[in-house]
KOLKE-541717 format. One record per atom (N, C-alpha, C): x negated, y negated, z. Coordinates in steps of 0.05 Angstrom, whole numbers. Layout:
% KOLKE-541717
+--------+--------+--------+
|     c1 |     c2 |     c3 |
+--------+--------+--------+
|      X |      Y |      Z |
...
+--------+--------+--------+
END
This chain:
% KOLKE-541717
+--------+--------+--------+
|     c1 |     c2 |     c3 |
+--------+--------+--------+
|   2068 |  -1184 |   1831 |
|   2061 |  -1212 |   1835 |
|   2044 |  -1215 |   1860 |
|   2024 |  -1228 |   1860 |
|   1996 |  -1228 |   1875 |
|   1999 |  -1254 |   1893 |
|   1998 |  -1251 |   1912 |
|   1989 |  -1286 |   1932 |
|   1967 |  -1296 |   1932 |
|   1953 |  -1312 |   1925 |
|   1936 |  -1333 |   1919 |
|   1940 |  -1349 |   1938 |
|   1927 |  -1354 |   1967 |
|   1924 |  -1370 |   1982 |
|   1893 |  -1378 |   1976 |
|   1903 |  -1410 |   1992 |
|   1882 |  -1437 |   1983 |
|   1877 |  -1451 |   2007 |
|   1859 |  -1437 |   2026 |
|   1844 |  -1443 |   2053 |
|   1827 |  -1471 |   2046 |
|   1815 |  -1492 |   2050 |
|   1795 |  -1506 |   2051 |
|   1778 |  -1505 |   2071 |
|   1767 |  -1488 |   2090 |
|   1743 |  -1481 |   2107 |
|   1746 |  -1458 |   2113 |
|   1718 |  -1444 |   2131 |
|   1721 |  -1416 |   2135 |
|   1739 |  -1416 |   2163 |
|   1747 |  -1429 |   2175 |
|   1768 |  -1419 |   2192 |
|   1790 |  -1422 |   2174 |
|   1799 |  -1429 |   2163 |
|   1824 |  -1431 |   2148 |
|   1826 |  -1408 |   2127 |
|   1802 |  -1398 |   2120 |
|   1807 |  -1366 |   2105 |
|   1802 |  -1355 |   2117 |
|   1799 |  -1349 |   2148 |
|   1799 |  -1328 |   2179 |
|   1829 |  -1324 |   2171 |
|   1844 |  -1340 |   2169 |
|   1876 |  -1337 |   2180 |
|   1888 |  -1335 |   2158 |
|   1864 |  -1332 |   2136 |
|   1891 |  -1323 |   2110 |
|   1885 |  -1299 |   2098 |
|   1872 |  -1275 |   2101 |
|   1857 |  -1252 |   2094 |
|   1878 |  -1232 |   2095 |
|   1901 |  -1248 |   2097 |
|   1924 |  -1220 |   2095 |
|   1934 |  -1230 |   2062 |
|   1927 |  -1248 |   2050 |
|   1936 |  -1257 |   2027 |
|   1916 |  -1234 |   2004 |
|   1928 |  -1240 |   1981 |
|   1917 |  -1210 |   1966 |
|   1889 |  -1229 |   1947 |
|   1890 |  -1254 |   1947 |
|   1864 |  -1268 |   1935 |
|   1869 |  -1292 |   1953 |
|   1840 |  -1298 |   1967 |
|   1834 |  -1318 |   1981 |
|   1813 |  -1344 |   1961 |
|   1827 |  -1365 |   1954 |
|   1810 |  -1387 |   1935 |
|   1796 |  -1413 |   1945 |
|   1772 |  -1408 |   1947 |
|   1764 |  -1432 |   1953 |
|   1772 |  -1447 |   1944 |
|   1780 |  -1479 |   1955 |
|   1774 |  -1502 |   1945 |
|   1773 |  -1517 |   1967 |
|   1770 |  -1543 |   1958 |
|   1765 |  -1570 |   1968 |
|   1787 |  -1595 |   1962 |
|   1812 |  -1586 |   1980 |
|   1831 |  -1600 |   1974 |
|   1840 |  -1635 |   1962 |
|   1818 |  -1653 |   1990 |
|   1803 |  -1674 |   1986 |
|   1793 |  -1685 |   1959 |
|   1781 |  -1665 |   1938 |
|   1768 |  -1669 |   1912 |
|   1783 |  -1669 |   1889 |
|   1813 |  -1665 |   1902 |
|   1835 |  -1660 |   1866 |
|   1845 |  -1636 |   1878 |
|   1864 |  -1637 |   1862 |
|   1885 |  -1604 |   1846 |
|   1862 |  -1589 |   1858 |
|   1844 |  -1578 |   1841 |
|   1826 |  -1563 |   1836 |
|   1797 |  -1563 |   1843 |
|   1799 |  -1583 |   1869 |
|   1766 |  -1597 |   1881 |
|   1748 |  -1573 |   1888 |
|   1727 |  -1565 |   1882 |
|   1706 |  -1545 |   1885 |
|   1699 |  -1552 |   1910 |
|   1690 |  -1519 |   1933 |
|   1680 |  -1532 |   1960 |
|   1649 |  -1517 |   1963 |
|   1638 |  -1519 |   1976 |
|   1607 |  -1512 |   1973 |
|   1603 |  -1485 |   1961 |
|   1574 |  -1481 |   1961 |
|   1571 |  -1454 |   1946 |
|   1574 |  -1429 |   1972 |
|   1563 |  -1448 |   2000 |
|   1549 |  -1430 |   2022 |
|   1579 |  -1426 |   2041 |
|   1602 |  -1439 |   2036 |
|   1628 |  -1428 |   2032 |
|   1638 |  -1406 |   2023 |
|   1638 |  -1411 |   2000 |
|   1643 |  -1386 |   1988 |
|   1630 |  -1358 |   1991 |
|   1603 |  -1359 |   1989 |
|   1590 |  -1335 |   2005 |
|   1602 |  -1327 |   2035 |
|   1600 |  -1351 |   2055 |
|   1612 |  -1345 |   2075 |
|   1640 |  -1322 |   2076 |
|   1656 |  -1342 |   2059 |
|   1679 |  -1319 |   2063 |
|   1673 |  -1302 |   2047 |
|   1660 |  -1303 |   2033 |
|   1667 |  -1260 |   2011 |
|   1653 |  -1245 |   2039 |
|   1627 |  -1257 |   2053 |
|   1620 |  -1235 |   2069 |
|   1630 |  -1225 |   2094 |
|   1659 |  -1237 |   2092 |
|   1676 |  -1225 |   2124 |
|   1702 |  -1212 |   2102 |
|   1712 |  -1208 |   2082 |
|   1728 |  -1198 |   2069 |
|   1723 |  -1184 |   2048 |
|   1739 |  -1168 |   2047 |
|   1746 |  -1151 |   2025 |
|   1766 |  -1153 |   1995 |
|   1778 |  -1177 |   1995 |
|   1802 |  -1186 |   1983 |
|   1781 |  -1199 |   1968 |
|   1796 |  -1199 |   1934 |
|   1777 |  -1220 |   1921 |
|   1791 |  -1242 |   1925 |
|   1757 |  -1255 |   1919 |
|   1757 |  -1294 |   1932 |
|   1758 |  -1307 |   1900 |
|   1772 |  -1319 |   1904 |
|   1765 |  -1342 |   1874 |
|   1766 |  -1368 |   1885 |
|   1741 |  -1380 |   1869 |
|   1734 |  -1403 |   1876 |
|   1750 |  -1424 |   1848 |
|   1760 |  -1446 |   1853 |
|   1753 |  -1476 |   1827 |
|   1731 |  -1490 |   1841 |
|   1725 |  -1495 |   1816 |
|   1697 |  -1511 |   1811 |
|   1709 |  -1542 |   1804 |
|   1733 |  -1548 |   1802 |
|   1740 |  -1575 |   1797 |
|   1755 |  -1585 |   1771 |
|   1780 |  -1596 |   1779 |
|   1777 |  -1614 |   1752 |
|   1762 |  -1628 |   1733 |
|   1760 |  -1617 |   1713 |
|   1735 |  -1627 |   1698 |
|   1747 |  -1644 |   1672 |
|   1726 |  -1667 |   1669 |
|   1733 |  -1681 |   1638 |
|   1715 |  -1667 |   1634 |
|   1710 |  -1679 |   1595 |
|   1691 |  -1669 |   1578 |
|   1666 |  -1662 |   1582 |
|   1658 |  -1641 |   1602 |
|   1631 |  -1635 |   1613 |
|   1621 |  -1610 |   1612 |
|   1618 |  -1599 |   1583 |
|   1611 |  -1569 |   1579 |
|   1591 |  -1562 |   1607 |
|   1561 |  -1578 |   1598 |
|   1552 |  -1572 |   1618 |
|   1540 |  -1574 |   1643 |
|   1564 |  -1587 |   1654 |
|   1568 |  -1593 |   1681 |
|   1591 |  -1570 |   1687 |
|   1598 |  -1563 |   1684 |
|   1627 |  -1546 |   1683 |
|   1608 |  -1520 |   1680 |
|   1588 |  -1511 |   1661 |
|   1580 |  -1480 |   1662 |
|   1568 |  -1486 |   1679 |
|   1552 |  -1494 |   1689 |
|   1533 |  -1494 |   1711 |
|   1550 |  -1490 |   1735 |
|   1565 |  -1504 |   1739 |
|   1595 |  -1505 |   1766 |
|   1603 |  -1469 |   1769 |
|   1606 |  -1467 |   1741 |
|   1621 |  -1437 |   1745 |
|   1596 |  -1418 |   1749 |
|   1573 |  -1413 |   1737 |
|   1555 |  -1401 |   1747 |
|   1543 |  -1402 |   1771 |
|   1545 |  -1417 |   1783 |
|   1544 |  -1427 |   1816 |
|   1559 |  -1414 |   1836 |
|   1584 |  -1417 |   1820 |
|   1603 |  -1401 |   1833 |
|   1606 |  -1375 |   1837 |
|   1604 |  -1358 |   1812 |
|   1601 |  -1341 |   1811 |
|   1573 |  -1324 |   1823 |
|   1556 |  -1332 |   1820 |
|   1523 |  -1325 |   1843 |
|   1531 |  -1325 |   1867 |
|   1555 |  -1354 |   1877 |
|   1560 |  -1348 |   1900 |
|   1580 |  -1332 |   1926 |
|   1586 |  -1318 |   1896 |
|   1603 |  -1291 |   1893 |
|   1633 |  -1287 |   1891 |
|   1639 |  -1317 |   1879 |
|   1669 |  -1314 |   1870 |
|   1673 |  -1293 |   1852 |
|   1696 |  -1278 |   1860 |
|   1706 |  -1266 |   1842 |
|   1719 |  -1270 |   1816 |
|   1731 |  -1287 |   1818 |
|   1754 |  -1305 |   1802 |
|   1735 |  -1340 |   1807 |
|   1730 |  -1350 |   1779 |
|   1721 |  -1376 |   1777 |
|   1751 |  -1390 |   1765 |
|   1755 |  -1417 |   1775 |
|   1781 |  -1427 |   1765 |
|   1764 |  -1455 |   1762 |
|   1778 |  -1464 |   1733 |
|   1774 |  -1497 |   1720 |
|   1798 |  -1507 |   1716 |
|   1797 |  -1531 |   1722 |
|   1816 |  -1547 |   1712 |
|   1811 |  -1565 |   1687 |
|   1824 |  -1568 |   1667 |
|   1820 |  -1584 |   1639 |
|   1837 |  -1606 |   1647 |
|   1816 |  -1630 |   1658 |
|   1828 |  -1654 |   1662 |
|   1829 |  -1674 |   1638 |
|   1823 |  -1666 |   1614 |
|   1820 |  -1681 |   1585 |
|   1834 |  -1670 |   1562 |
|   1849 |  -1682 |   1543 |
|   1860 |  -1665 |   1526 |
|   1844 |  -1659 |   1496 |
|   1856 |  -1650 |   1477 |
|   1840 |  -1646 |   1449 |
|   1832 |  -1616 |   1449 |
|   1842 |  -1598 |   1422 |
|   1839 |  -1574 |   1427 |
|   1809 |  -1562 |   1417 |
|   1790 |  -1575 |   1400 |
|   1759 |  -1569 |   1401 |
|   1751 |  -1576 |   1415 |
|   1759 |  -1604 |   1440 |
|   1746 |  -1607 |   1457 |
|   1744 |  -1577 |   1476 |
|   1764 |  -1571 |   1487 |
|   1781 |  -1550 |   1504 |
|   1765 |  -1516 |   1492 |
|   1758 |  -1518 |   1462 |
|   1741 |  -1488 |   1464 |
|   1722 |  -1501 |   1466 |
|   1701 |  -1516 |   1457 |
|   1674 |  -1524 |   1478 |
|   1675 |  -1515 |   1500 |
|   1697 |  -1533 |   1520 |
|   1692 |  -1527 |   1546 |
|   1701 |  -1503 |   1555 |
|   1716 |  -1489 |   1550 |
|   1719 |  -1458 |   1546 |
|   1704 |  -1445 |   1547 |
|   1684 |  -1443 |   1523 |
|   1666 |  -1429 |   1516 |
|   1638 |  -1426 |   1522 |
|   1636 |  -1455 |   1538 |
|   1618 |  -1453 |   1553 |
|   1624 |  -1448 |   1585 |
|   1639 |  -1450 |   1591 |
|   1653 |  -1427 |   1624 |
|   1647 |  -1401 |   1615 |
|   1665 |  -1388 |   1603 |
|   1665 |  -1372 |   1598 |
|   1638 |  -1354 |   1598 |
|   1619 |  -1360 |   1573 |
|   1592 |  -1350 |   1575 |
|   1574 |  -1351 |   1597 |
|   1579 |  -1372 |   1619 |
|   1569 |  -1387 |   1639 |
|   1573 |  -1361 |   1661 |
|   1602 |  -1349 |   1662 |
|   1602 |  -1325 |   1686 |
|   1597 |  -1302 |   1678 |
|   1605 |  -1299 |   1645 |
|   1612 |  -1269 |   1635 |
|   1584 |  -1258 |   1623 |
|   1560 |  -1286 |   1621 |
|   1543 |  -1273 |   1600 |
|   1529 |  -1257 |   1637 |
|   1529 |  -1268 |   1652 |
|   1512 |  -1248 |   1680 |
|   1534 |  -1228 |   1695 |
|   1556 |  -1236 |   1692 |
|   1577 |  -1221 |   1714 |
|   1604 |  -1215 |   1694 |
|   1600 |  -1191 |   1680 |
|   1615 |  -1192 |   1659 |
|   1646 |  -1175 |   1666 |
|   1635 |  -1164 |   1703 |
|   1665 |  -1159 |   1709 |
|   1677 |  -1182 |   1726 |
|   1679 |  -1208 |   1726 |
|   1687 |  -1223 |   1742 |
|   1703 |  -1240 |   1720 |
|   1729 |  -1255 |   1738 |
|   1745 |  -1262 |   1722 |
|   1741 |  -1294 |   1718 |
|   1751 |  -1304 |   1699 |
|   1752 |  -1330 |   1690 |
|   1782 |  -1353 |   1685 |
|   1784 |  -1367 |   1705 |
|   1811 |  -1371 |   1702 |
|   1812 |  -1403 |   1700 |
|   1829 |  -1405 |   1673 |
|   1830 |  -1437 |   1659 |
|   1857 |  -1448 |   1663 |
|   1846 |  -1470 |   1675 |
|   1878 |  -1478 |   1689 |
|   1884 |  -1502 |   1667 |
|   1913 |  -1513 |   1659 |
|   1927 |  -1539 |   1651 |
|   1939 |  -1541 |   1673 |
|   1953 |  -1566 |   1667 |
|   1967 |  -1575 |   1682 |
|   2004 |  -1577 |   1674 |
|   2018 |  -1569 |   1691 |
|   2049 |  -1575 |   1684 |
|   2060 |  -1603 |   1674 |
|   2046 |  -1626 |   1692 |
|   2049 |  -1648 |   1693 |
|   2033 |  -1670 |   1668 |
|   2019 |  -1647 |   1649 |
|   1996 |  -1661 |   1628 |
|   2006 |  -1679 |   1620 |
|   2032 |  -1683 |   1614 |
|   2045 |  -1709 |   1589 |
|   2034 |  -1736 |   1611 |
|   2034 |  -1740 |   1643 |
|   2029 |  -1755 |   1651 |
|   2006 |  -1774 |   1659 |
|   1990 |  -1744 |   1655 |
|   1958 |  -1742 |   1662 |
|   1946 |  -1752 |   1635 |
|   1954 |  -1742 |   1611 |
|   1947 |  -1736 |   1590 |
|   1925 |  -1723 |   1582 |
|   1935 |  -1697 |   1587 |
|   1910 |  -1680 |   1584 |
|   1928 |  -1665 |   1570 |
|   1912 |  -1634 |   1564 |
|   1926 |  -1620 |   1539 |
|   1939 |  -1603 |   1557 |
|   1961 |  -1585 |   1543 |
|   1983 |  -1580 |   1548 |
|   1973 |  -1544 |   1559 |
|   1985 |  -1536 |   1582 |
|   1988 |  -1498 |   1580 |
|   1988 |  -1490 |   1560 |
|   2011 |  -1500 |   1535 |
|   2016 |  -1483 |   1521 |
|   1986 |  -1477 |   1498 |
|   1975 |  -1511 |   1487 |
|   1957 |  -1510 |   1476 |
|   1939 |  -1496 |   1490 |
|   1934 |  -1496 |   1514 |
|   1906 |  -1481 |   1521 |
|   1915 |  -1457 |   1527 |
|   1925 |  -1435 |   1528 |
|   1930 |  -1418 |   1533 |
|   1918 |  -1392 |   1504 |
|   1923 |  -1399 |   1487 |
|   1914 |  -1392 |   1461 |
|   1886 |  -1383 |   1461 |
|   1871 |  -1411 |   1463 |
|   1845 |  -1413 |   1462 |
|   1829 |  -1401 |   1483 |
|   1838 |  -1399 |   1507 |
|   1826 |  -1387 |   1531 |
|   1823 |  -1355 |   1527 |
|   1846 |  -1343 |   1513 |
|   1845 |  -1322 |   1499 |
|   1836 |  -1313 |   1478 |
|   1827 |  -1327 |   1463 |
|   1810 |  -1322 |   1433 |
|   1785 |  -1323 |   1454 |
|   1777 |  -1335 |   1462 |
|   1742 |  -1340 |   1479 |
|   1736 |  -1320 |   1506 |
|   1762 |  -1300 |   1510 |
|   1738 |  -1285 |   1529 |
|   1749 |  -1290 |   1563 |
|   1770 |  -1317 |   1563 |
|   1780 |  -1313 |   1591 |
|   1800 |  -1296 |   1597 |
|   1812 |  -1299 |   1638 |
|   1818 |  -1267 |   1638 |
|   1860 |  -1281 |   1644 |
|   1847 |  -1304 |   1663 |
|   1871 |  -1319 |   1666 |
|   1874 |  -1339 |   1657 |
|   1908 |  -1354 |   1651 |
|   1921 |  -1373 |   1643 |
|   1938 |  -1382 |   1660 |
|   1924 |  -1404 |   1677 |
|   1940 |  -1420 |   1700 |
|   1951 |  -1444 |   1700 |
|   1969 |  -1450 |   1708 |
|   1993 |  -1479 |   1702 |
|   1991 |  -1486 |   1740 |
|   1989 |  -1513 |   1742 |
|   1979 |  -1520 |   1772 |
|   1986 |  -1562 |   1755 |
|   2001 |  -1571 |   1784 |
|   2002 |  -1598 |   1783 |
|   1969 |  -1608 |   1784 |
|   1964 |  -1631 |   1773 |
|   1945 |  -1640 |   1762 |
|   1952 |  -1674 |   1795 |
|   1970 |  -1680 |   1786 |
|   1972 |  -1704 |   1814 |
|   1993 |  -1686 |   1840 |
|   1970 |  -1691 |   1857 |
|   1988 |  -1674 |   1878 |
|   2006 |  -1702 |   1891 |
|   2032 |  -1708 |   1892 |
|   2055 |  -1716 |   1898 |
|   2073 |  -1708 |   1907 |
|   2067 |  -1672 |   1917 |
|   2095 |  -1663 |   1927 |
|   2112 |  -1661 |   1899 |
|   2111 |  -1670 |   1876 |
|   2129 |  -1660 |   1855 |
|   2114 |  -1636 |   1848 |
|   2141 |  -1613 |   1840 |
|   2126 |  -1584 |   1839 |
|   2125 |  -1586 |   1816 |
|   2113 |  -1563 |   1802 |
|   2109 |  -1559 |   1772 |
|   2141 |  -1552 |   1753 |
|   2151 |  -1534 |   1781 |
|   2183 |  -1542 |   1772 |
|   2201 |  -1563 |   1756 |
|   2190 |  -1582 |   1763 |
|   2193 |  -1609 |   1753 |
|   2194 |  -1622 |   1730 |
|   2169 |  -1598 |   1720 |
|   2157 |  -1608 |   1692 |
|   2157 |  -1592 |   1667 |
|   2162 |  -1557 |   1680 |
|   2168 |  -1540 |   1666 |
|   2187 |  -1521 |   1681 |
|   2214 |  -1519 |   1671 |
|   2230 |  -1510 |   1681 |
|   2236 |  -1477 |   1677 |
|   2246 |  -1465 |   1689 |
|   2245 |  -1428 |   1681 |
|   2237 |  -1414 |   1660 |
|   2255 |  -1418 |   1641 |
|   2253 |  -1411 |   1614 |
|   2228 |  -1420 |   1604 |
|   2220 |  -1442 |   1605 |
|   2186 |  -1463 |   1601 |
|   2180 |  -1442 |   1614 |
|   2175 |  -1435 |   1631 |
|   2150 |  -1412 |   1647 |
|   2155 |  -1388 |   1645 |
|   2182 |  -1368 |   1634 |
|   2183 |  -1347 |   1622 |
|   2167 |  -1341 |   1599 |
|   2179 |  -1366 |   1577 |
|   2161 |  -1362 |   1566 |
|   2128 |  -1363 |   1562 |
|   2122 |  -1381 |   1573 |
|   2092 |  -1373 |   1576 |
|   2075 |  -1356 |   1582 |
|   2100 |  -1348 |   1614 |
|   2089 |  -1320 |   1617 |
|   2084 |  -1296 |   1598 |
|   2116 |  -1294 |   1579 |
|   2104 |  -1275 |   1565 |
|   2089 |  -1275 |   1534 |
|   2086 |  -1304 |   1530 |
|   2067 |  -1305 |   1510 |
|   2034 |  -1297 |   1517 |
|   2033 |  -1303 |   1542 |
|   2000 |  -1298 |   1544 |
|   2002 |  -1271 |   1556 |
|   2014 |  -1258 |   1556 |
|   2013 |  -1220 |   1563 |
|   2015 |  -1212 |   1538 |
|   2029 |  -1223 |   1511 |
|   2019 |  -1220 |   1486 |
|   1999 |  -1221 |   1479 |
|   1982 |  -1248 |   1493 |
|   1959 |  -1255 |   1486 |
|   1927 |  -1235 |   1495 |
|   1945 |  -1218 |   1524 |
|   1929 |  -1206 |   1540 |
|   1915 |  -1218 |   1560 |
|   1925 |  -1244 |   1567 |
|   1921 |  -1258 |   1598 |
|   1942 |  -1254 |   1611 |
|   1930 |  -1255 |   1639 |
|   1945 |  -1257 |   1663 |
|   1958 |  -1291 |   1658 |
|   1974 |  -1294 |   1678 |
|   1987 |  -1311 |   1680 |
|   1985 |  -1323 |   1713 |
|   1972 |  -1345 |   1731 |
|   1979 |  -1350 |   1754 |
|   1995 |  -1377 |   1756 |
|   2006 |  -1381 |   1772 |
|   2021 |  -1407 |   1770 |
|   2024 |  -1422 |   1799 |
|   2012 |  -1444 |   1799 |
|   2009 |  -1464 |   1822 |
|   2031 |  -1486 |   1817 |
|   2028 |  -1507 |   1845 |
|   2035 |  -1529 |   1836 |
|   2060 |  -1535 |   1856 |
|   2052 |  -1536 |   1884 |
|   2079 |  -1548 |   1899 |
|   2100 |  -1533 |   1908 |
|   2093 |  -1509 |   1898 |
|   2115 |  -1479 |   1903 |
|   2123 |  -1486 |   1937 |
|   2150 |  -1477 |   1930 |
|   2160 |  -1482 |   1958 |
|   2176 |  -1450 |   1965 |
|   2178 |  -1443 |   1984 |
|   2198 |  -1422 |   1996 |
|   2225 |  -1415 |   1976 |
|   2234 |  -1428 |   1968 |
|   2253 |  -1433 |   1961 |
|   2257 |  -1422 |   1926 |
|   2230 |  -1430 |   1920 |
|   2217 |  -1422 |   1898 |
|   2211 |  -1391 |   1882 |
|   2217 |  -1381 |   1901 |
|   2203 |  -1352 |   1907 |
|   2226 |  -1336 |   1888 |
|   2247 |  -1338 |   1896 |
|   2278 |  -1319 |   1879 |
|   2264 |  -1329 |   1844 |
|   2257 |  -1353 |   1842 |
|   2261 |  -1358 |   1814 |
|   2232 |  -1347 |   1800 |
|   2211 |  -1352 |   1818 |
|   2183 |  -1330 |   1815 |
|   2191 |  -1312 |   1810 |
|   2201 |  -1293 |   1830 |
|   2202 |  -1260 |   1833 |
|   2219 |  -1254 |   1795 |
|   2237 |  -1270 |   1786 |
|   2245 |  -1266 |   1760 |
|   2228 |  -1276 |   1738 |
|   2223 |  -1291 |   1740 |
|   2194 |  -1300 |   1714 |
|   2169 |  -1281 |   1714 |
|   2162 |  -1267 |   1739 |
|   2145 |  -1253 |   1751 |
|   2120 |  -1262 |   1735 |
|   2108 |  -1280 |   1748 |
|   2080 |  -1286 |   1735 |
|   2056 |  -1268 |   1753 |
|   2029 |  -1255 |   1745 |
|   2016 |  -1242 |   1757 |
|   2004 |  -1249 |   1779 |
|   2002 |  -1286 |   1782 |
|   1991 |  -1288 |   1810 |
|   2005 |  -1316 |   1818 |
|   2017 |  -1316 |   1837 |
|   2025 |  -1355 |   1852 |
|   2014 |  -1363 |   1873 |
|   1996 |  -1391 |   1863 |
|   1979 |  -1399 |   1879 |
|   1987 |  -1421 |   1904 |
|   1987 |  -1408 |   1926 |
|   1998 |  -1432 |   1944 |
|   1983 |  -1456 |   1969 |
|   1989 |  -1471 |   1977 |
|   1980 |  -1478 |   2002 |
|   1993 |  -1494 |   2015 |
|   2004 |  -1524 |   2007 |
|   2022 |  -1532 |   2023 |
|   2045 |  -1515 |   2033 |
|   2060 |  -1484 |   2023 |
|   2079 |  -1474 |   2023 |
|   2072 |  -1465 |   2051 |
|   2038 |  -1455 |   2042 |
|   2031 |  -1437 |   2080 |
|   2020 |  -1466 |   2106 |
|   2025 |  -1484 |   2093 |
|   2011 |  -1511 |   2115 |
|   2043 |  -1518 |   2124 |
|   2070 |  -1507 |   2123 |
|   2094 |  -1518 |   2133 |
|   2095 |  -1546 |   2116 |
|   2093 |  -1541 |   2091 |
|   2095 |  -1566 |   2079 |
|   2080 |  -1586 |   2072 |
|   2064 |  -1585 |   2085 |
|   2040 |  -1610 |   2080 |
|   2022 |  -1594 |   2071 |
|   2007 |  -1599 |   2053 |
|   1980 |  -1585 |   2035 |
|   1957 |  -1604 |   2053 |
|   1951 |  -1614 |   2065 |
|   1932 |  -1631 |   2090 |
|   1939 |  -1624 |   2108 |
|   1955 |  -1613 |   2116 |
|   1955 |  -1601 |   2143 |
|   1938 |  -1565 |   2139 |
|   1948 |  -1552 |   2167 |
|   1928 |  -1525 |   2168 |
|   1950 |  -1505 |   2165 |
|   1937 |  -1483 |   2146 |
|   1947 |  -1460 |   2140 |
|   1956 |  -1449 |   2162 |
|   1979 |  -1435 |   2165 |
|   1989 |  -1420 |   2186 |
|   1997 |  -1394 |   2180 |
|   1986 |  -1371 |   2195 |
|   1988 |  -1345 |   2184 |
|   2021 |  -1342 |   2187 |
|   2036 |  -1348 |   2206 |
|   2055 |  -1332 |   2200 |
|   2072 |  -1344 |   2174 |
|   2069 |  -1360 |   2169 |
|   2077 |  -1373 |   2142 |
|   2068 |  -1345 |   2119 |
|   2040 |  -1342 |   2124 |
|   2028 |  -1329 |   2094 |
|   2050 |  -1299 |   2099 |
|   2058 |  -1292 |   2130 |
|   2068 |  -1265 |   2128 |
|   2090 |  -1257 |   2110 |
|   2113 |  -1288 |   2127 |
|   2136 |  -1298 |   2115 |
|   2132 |  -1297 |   2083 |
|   2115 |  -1316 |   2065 |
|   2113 |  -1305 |   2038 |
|   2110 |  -1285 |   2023 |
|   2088 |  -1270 |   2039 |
|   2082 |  -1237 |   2029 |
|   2110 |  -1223 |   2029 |
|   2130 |  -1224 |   2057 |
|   2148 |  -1206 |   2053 |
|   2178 |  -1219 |   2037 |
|   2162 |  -1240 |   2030 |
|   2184 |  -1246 |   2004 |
|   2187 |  -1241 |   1982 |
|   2160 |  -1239 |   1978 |
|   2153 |  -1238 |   1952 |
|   2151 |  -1207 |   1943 |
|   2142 |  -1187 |   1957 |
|   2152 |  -1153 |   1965 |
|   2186 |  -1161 |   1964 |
+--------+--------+--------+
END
């Protein structure tokens, strides 16, 4: 199980480079708010750890969304992450399938990772389980579950153990990874380490609670040696 820390500036991924994937975003913008391109370059060129960027919650915007992810990826994310803020499952391979081609037809070793949301029934967008399928018939690498309204309610909330066992191991059937966001707290960690999903994405956990406040390394140490 991999740490996925979620810096929002380049001092804030200075102090998280002990994490095993450093992710841009732009906390300010959503769940999944995209932060510049000249960001992202910044940090890949002081690290060695792959960087994954989101490009944003997205509605129905094939292409605004491939363009986002090819951006990203030029700007040398390793890992491009979307969020499907709309539901409908032809809508969802459109927008799929155009990400997808968008990083893989130039950078065909770099990963592609399509996020739902835990919380969809509220949002009303489509479900993990529905998109998880389709992300896999089209060519992506990951299948990520991440709260959609940040509230401090964790994804916990909305899909409970067994809900995320199984998912997990339907999409290792499927041959995706599995990462899982969404409010993870310390506490969290015993019931991770048994579902064992391949990557958990955090940030309020390393901000002492507040996802607006600033990452603090010894936080990220404290998780690493929990999660070992």
């Amino acid at each position: 199980m991999q740490l996925l820390v979620s810096p929002s500036s380049i001092d804030e991924a200075r102090c998280s480079v002990a994490a095993d994937i450093i992710d841009v975003k732009k906390p300010s913008e959503g769940s999944l708010g995209a932060n510049y391109p000249w960001v992202i370059k910044e940090i890949k060129s002081f690290t060695k750890k792959p960087v994954s960027a989101a490009i944003g919650d997205f509605t129905f915007k094939p292409g605004g969304a491939s363009l986002a992810a090819y951006g990203a990826a030029c700007a040398g994310a390793d890992y491009v992450k979307i969020g499907l803020a709309f539901d409908g499952k032809t809508r969802a391979r459109d927008m799929i399938a155009a990400v997808v081609k968008a990083v893989k037809g130039e950078f065909p070793e770099k990963n592609v990772v399509i996020a739902a949301y835990s919380d969809y029934r509220r949002m009303g967008t489509i479900s993990p389980y529905d998109m998880a399928p389709i992300a896999a018939d089209l060519g992506a690498d990951v299948a990520m579950v991440d709260t959609g309204i940040k509230d401090s309610k964790s994804t916990f909330e909305f899909m409970n153990e067994s809900d995320l066992a199984a998912f997990i191991a339907r999409n290792t059937d499927l041959g995706l990874k599995t990462a899982l966001a969404g409010s993870l707290k310390f506490q969290d960690i015993g019931t991770l380490k048994r579902i064992n999903p391949d990557i958990i994405g955090v940030r309020g956990m390393v901000c002492g609670g507040d996802r607006n406040a600033t990452i603090k390394e010894d936080l990220i140490a404290t998780a690493l040696a929990m999660i070992r």
